[in-house]
Structures are given as structure tokens and as C-alpha cells.
C-alpha positions as a LaTeX table, in Angstrom:
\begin{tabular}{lrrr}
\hline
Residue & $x$ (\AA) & $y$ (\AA) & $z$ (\AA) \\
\hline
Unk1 & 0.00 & 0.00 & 0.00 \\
Unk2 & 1.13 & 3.79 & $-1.11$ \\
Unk3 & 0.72 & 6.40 & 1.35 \\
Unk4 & $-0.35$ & 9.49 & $-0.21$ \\
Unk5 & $-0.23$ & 12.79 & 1.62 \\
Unk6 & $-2.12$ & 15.49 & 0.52 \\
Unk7 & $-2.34$ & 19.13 & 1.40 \\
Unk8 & $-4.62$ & 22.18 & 0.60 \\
Unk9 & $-7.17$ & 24.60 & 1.67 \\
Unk10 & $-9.30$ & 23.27 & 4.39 \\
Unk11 & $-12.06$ & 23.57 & 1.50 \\
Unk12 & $-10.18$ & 21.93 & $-1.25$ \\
Unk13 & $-9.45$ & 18.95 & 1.39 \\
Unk14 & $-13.27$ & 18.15 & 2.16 \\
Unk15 & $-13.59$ & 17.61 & $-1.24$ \\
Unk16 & $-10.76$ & 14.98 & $-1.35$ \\
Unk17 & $-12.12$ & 13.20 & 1.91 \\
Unk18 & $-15.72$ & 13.36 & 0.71 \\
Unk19 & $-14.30$ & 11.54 & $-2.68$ \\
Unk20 & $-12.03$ & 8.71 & $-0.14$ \\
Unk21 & $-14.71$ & 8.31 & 2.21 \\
Unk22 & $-12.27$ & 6.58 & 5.24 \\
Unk23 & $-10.33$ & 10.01 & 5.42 \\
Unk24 & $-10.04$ & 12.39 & 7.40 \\
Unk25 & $-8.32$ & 16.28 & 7.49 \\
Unk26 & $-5.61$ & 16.86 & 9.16 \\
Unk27 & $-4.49$ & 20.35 & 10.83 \\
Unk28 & $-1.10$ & 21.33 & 11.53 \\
Unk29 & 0.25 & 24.10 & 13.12 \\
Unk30 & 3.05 & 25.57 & 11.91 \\
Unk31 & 5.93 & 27.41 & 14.27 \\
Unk32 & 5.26 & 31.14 & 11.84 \\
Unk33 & 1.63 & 31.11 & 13.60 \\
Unk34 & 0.26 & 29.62 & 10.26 \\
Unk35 & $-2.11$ & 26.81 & 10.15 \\
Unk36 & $-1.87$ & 24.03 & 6.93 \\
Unk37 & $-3.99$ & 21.26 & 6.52 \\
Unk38 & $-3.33$ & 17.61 & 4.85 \\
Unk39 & $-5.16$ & 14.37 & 4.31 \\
Unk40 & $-3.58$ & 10.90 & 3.89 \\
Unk41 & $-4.97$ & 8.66 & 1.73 \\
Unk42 & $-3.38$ & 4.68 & 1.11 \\
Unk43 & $-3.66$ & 3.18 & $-2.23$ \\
Unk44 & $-2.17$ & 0.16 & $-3.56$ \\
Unk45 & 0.72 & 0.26 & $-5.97$ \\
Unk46 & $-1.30$ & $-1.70$ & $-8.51$ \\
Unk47 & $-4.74$ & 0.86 & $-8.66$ \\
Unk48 & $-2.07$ & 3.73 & $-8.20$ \\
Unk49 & $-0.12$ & 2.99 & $-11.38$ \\
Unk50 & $-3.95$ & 1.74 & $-13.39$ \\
Unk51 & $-4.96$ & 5.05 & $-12.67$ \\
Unk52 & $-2.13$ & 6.47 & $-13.61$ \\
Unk53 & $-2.48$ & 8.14 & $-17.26$ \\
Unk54 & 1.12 & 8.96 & $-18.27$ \\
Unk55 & 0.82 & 8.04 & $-21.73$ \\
Unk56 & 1.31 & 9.88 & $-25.03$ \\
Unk57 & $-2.01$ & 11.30 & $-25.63$ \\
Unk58 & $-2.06$ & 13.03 & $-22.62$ \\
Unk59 & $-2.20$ & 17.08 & $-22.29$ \\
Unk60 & 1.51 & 17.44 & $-21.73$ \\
Unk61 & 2.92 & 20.64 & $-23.21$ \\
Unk62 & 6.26 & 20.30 & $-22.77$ \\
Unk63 & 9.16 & 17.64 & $-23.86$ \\
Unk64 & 10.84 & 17.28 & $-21.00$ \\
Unk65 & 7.89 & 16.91 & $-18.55$ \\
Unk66 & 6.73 & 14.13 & $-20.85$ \\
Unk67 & 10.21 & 11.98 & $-20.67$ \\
Unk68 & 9.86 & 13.17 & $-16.76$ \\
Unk69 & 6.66 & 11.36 & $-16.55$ \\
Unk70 & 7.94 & 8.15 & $-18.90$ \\
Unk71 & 10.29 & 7.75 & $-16.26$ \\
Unk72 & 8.05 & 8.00 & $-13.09$ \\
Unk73 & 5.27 & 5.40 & $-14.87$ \\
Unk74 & 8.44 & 3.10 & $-15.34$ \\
Unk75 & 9.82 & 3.29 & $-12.13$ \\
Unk76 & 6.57 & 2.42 & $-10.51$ \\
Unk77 & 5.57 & 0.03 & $-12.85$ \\
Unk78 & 8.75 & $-1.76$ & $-11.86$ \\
Unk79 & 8.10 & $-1.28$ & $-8.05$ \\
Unk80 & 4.82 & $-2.82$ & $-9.08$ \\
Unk81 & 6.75 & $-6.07$ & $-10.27$ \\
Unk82 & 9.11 & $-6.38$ & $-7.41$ \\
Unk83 & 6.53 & $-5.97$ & $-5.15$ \\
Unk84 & 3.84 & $-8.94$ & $-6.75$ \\
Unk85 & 6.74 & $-11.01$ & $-6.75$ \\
Unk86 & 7.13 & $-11.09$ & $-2.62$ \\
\hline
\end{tabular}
């Protein structure tokens, strides 16, 4: 299982937690008297990388971010592997 932190707005977060159902927001306080908020959500490494849409005929504008992403869908598509294997 991948855990996924995510942080926001308090109102961008309910969204998130009303979409994962078995989250919940989380509020930090930070030491410059400012206040951030985070969920985590868990996912396993094979419906992560499924969902995952790092192909060609995605909206990518730029070259490099494209190769960037190649490499990130290979990494964890490899992670995927070792990890069936165990």
C-alpha cells in the first residue's frame, strides 16, 4: 500500500475526503503562527499505477515533462513487479 499525503485549503481537502470516504483532514500548526492542513490517503501500488495516465495522448505541453513522466510510470511500474513477486 502507497501512502499518499495530501495538502490544501481546508475547502479543497473536504472535497478529497468526501471523494475517499475513510479520510479524514488533518491540521497542523506551523511554528510562523500559520495553520496548513493535509489528508492521507493509502492506495495500492497496482490501482495507483492503473490510474495512472502517463501516456502519449495526454495534455503534456512540454518535452521534457513528458520523458519526466515516462520515467516515473516506469519506475513504478517496476516497483509494481518487485513488489507482486514477494
Amino acid at each position: 500500500m502507497l501512502k499518499i499525503r495530501i495538502s490544501g485549503s481546508e475547502s479543497e481537502l473536504k472535497k478529497v475526503a468526501h471523494k475517499a470516504e475513510n479520510s479524514s483532514i488533518q491540521r497542523f500548526n506551523r511554528g510562523h503562527g500559520k495553520t496548513s492542513f493535509a489528508i492521507d490517503i493509502q492506495i495500492s501500488v497496482e490501482d495507483f499505477v492503473n490510474n495512472l495516465n502517463l501516456s502519449s495522448d495526454n495534455q503534456f505541453s512540454n518535452h521534457n515533462n513528458m520523458c519526466n513522466a515516462q520515467k516515473i510510470q516506469t519506475e513504478l511500474e517496476s516497483l509494481l513487479v518487485e513488489l507482486s513477486a514477494k
